[in-house]
N, C-alpha and C positions, 0 to 999 in steps of 0.2 A: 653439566656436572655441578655438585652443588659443593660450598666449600663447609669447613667444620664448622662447627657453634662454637662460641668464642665461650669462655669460660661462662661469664656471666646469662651467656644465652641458654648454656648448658644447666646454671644455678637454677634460674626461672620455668624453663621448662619441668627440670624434677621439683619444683617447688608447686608449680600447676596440678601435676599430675598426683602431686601429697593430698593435694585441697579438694581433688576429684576424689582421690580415694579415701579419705576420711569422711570428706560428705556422703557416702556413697556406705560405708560399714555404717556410719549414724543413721542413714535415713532405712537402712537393710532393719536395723534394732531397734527402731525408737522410731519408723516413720516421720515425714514431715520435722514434727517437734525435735525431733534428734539431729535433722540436717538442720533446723534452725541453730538450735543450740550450739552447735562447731560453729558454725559462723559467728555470734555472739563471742565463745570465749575468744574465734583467732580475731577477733573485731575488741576485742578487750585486752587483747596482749599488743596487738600493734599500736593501739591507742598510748598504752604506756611505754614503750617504744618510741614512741615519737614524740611524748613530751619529757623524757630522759634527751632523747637528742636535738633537744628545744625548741621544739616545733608545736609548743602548747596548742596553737589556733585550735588546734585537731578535738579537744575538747567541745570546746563551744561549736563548733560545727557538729559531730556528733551529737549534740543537744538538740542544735536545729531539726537535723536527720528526724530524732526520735518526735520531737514536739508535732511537726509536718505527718506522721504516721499518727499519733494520738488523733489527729484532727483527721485525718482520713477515716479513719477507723470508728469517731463519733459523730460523722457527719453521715457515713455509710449506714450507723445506727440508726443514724433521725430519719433514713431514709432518703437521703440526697447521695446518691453515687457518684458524681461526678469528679470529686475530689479523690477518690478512693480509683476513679478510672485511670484519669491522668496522672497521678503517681506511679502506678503500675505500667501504663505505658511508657510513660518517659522514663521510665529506670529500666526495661528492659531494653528500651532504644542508647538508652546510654552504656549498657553493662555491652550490647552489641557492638557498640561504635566502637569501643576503646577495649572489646574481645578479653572483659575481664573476668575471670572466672570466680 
């Protein structure tokens, strides 16, 4: 027998199931670009979110985030893939590990 979700388990679960279903109407309309794009803005509204409740780091790590993607992305141009592999692996090994959606 399993016991109930405790409030908070109950919050995260319909808050999963929000992030599936919006990515999911964007990527129906808009393809790709459109599931990009919700993740961008909910990735822009928790960012301010988090440095309201003072947890600035969250900026400059975001910065990292992106700097690490430019450079994948120009290295993938010049023709060196590898950079551009191991990003994409290790972000789906991690998104797996910690079953983040």
């Amino acid at each position: 027998m399993t016991r109930p979700l405790t409030s908070d388990e109950k919050s995260r679960s319909n808050r999963k199931a929000w992030y599936r279903g919006e990515e999911k109407k964007a990527r129906e309309t808009r393809g790709e670009v459109g599931a990009t794009e919700f993740w961008l803005r909910l990735t822009r509204s928790r960012i301010v979110k988090e440095t309201k409740a003072g947890r600035s780091d969250v900026v400059p790590a975001f910065g990292l985030v992106v700097r690490l993607f430019l450079a994948a992305m120009e290295q993938r141009a010049a023709g060196d893939g590898r950079l551009w592999a191991d990003l994409m692996h290790n972000a789906q090994a991690v998104l797996e590990q910690h079953k983040h959606d």
